[in-house]
C-alpha positions in Angstrom: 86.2 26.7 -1.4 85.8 24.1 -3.8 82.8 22.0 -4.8 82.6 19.6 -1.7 83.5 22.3 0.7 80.1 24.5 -0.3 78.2 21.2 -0.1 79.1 20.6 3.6 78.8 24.2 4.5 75.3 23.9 2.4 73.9 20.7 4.5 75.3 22.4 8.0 73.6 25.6 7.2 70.3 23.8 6.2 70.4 21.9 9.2 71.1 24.7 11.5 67.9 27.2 9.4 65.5 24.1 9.7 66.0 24.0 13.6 65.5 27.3 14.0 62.2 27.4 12.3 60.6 24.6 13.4 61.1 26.7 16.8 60.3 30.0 15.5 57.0 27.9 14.1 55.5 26.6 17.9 53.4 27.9 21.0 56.4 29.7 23.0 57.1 31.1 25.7 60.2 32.3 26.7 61.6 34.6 29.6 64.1 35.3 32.0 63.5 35.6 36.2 65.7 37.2 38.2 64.4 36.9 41.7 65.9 40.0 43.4 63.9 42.2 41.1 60.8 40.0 41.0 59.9 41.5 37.6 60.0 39.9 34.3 59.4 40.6 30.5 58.5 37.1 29.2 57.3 36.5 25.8 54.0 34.2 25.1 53.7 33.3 20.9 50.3 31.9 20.0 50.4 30.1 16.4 48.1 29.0 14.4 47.3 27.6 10.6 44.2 26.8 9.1 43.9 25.5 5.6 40.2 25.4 4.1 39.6 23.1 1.3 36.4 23.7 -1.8 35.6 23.1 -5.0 37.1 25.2 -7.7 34.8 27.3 -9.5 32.7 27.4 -6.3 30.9 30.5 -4.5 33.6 30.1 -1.9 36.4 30.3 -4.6 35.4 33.0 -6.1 35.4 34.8 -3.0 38.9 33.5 -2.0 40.5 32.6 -4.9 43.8 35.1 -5.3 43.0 36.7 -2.1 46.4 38.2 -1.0 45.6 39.9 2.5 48.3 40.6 5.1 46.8 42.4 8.4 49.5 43.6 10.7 50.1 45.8 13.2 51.8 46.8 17.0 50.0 48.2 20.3 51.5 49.2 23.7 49.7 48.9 26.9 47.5 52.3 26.7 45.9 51.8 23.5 41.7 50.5 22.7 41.3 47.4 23.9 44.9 46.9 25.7 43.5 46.7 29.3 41.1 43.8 28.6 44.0 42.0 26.9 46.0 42.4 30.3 42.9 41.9 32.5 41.8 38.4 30.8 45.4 37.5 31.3 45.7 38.7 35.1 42.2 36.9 35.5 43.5 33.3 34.1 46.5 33.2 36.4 44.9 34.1 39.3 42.1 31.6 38.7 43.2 29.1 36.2 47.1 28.8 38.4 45.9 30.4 42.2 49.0 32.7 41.2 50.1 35.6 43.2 51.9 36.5 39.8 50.2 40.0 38.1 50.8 41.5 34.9 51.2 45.9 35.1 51.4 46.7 31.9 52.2 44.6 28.0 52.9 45.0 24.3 51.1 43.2 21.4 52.3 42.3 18.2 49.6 40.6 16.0 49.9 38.6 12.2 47.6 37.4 10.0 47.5 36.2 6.4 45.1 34.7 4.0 46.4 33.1 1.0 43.5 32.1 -1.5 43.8 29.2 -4.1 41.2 27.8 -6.5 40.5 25.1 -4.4 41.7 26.2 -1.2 43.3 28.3 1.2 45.9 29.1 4.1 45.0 31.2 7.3 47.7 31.6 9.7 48.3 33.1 12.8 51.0 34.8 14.9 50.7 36.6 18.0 53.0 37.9 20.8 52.0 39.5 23.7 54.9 41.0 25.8 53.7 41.6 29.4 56.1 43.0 32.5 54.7 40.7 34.9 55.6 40.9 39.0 55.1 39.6 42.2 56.6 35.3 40.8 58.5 36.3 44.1 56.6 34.2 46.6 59.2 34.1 49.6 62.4 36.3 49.3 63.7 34.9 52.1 63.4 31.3 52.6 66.4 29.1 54.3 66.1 26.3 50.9 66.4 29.9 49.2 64.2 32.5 47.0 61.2 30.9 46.4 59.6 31.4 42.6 56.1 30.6 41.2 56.3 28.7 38.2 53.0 28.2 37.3 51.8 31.2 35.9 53.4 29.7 32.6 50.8 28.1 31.5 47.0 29.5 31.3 44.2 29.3 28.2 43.0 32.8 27.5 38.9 32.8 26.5 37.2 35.6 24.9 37.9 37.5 21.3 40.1 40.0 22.7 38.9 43.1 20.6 41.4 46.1 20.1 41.5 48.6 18.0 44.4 48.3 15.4 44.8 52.0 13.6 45.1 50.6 9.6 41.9 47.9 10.6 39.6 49.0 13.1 38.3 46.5 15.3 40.1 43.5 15.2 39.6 40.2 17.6 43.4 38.9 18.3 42.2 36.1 20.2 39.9 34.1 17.5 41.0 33.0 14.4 37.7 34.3 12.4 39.3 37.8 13.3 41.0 38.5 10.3 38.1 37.1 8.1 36.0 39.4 10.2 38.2 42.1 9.0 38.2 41.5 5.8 34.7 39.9 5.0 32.0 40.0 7.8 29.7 38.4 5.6 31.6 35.2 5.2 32.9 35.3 8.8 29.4 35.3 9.6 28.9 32.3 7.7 31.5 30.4 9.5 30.7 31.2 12.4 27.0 29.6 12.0 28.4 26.8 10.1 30.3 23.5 11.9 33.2 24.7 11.5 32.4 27.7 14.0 34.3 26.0 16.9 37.4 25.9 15.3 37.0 29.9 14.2 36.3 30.4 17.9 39.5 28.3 19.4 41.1 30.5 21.3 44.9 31.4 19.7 46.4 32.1 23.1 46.3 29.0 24.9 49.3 28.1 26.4 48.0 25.3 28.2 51.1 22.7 26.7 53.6 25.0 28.5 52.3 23.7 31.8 54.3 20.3 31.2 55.5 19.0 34.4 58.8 20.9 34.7 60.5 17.7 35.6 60.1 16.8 31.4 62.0 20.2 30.7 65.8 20.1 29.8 67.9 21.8 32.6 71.0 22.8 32.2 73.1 24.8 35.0 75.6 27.4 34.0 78.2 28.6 37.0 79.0 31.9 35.3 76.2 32.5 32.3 78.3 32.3 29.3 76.8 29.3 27.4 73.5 31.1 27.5 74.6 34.5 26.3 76.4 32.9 24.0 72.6 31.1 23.4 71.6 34.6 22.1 69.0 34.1 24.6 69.6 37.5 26.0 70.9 36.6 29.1 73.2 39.3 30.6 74.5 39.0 34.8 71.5 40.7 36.3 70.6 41.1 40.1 73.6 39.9 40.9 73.8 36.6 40.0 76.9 35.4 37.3 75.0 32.3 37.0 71.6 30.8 35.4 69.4 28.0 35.3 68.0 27.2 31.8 64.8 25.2 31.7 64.2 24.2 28.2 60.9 22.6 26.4 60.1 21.2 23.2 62.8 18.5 22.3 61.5 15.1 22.1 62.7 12.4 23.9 62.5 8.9 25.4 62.5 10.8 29.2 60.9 14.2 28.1 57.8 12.3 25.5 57.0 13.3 22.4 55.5 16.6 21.7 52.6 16.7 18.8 51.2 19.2 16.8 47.3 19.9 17.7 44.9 19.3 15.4 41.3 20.0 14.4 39.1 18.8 11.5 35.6 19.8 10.4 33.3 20.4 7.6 31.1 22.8 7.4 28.7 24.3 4.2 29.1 27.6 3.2 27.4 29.8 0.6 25.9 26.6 -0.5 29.6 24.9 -1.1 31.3 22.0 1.1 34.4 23.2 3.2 36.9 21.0 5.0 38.8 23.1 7.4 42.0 22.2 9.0 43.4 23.5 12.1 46.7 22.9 13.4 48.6 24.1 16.3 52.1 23.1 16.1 54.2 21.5 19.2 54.9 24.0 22.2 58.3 25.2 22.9 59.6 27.3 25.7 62.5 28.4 27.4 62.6 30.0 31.1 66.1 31.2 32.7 66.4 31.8 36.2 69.2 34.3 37.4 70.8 31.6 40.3 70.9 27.7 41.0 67.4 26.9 40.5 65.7 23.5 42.1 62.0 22.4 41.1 59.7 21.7 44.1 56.2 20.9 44.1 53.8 22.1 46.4 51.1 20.2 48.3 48.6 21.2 45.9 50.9 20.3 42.5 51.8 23.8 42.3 55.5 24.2 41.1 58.2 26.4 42.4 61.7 26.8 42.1 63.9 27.5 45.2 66.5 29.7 43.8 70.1 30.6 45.7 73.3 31.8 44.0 75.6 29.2 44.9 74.8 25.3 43.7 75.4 22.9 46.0 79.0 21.0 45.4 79.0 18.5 42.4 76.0 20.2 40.4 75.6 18.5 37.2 72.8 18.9 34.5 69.6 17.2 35.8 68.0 16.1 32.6 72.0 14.9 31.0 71.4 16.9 28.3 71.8 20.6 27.2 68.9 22.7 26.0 68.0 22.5 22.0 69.4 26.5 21.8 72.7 25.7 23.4 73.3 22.6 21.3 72.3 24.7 18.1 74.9 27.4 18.7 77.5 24.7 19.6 76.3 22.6 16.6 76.6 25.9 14.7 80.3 26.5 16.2 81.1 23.0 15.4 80.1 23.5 11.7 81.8 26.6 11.3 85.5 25.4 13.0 84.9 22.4 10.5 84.2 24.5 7.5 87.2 26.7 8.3 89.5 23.7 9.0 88.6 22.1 5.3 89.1 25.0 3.7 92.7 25.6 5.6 93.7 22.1 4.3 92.6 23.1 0.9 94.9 26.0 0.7 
């Protein structure tokens, strides 16, 4: 490959990484429902960044200044503090959504970093929590077809959400003061009685923008499941059904809106020096397949559902007109790779 031929390949590839993390980078959700099993392993991602801003030479910087602190760590359903995780989740769906949908046991995976400057710095946040959910089956039977509760998607978790991590101790997953409380009670303590102690206390797992009517997701219907394997969504033919309905969030558009980052600003005094603190909570994005031609309904009450049957009716196209961002990465990846391959053939 000559000179011009690494500079394509250079701007595809760059194009290609930046999409993918802007995703990996958002409130997600993302699972896969197939409704002769009525159990699920969906994923919910809560992010989070918070930059705090001082004076150099301040009592705050000396406390933060070079601070280098990484806190992470993995727990499965049976260990301290796992079962009030899964009950404040079980507890929001069934009164936040009126959901039949319960969660029997979950994973956690939890990441946080504090990077000090002089003059300021960088908290973020990561947390997934894996649950094995059941019961999104609400009528197995129905003549439109297998009817699927949809709302359990989307439900703001309250509380700090202490568990026990083995390296850390007590650690609150739910609050973003957790890892300063892990690190430095004294100055969590401080926030926490300062203005800025609402935005220490905003709950990470809130996955309230994943409730977007689903009629504003991309759909895309695929007769035998190969465009979202290929996804590397994880798809496989289960329960039967070859084919899958991809419901996509995330992607702005004239028809879908425009989806913002969440912000929050505050100042607050600390150990006798002026912090500005900066939350942000970038855009949501989610993906939910469903095993089967899938049709959104909504109820009486604005409850949504999805009437699912293994056959689509005759003439099926994509609802929304568009594919999902995933499929049109991998086929923009494709793309870039047959046109890489082509200019280096006529090179040769």
């Amino acid at each position: 490959m000559d000179f011009p031929d690494v500079l394509i390949f250079s701007v595809l590839a760059t194009i290609l990484m930046a999409s993918f993390t802007s995703q990996a980078l958002a409130n997600q959700l993302t699972g896969i429902l197939v409704p002769t099993r009525d159990d699920a392993n969906p994923v919910f991602t809560g992010v989070r960044f918070i930059t705090l801003k001082y004076q150099p030479g301040s009592p705050m910087s000396k406390i933060l200044n070079g601070k280098s602190e990484h806190i992470t760590f993995k727990l499965n359903g049976t260990e301290p503090g796992m079962a009030n995780v899964i009950s404040a989740f079980n507890q929001a769906i069934a009164l936040q959504k009126k959901s039949p949908v319960r969660i029997l046991n979950a994973s956690l995976s939890y990441s946080a970093d504090i990077i000090g400057q002089p003059d300021t710095a960088q908290l973020s946040y990561k947390v997934d929590f894996k649950p094995t959910i059941t019961k999104y089956v609400l009528d197995p039977n129905s003549p439109q077809g297998v009817v699927v509760d949809l709302d359990w998607r989307s439900v703001l978790i309250n509380g700090p959400l202490v568990v026990h991590a083995p390296q850390y101790g007590n650690v609150s997953i739910n609050y973003p003061i957790g890892v300063i409380q892990a690190t430095n009670p004294d100055l969590a303590r401080n926030f926490l009685n300062s203005q800025a102690g609402a935005i220490m206390r905003d709950p990470l797992l809130n996955f309230q923008t994943i409730g977007t009517p689903m009629d504003r997701w991309h759909f895309l219907f695929d007769p035998t499941g190969s465009v979202a394997g290929a996804a590397g969504s994880g798809y496989v033919e289960q329960g039967g059904a070859k084919a899958v309905s991809v419901y996509s969030l995330g992607e702005s558009s004239f028809r879908e809106g425009t989806f913002t980052e969440q912000v929050r600003d505050a100042t607050a005094t600390i150990d006798n020096t002026p912090v500005s603190v900066h939350s942000s909570t970038p855009p949501p994005s989610a993906q939910i397949q469903i095993a089967g031609f899938s049709k959104i309904q909504k109820s009486g009450d604005g409850s949504e559902l999805a009437y699912v049957s293994a056959q689509a009716p005759a003439g099926t196209v994509t609802a929304t007109g568009g594919f999902p961002l995933q499929v049109l990465l991998v086929l923009g990846g494709m793309m870039g790779a047959v046109a890489v391959f082509v200019l280096v053939k006529a090179r040769k």
